[in-house]
C-alpha positions as CSV (number, residue, x, y, z in Angstrom):
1,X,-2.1,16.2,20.0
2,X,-5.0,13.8,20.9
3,X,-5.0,12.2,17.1
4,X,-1.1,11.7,17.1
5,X,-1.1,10.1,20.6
6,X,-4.0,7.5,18.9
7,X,-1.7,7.5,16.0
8,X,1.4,6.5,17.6
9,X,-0.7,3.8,19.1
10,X,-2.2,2.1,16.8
11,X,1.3,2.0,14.8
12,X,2.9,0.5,18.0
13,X,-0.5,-2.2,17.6
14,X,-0.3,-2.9,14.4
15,X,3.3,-3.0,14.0
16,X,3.4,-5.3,16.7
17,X,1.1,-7.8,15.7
18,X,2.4,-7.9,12.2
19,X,6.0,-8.2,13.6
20,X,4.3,-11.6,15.5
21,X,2.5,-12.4,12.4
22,X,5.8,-12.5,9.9
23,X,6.0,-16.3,10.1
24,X,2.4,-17.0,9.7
25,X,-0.7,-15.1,7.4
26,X,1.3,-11.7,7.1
27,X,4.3,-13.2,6.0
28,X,3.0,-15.7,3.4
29,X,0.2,-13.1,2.0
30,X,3.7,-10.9,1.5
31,X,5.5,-13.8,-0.5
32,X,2.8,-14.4,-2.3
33,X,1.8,-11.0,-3.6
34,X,5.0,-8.9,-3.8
35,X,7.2,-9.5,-6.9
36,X,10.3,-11.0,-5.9
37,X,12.5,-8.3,-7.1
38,X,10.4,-6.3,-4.5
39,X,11.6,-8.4,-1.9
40,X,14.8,-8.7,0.2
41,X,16.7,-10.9,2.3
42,X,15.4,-9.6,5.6
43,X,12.4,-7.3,4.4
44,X,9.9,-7.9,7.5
45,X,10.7,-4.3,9.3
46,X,9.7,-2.4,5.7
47,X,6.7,-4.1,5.2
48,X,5.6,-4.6,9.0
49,X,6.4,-0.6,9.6
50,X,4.4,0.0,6.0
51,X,1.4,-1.9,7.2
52,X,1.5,-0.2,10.5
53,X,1.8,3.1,8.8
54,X,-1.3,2.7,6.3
55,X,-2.9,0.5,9.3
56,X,-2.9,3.6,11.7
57,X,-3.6,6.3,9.0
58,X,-6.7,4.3,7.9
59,X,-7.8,4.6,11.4
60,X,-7.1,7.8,12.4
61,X,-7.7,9.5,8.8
62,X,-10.3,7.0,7.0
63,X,-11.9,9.8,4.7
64,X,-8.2,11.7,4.1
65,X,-7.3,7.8,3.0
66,X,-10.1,6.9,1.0
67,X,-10.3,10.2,-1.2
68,X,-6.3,9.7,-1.7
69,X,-7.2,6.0,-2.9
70,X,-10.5,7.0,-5.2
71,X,-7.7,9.9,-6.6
72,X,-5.1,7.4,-7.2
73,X,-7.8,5.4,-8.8
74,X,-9.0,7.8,-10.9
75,X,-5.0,8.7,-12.4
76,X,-4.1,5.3,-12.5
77,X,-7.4,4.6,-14.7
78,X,-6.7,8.1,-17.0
79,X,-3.2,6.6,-17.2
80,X,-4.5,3.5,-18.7
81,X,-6.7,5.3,-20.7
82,X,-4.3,8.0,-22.5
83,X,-2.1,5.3,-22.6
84,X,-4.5,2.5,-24.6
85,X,-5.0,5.9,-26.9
86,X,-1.7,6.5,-27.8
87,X,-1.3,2.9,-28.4
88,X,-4.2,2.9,-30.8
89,X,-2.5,5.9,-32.8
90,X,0.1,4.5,-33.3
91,X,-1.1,0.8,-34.7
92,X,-2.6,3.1,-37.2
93,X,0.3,5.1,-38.1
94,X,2.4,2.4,-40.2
């Protein structure tokens, strides 16, 4: 009970002060790296309430978060790996 309480308030914190932020850093870093097919017309409560969420759970969780990240890592980079393979096959297969 004691974790969700600090949960729910560090999402209130976070959300908040990325809700503030929109028209300054947070809002600019968000035009700048998200694809604009990614983007809406008014997309600040999806990525203020998605910082807030990964904000909070990196607090509350770190190691649950950092072993999902080295796991995503590790996928992503057999991904790219299988993938360069099957590319190489098939250069060779003409």
């Amino acid at each position: 009970m004691t974790l969700t309480v600090i949960w729910l308030i560090v999402f209130a914190l976070i959300l908040f002060l990325t809700w503030k932020s929109w028209d300054g850093p947070f809002g600019h870093f968000i035009d700048r790296r998200v694809p604009r097919v990614l983007r809406s017309q008014d997309d600040r409560w999806v990525w203020c309430a998605a910082a807030a969420i990964i904000g909070a759970t990196c607090i509350v969780e770190p190691v649950s978060m950092l072993l999902t990240v080295l796991i995503l890592l590790l996928v992503a980079w057999l991904a790219t790996k299988l993938i360069g393979w099957g590319m190489s096959k098939a250069r060779t297969r003409k």
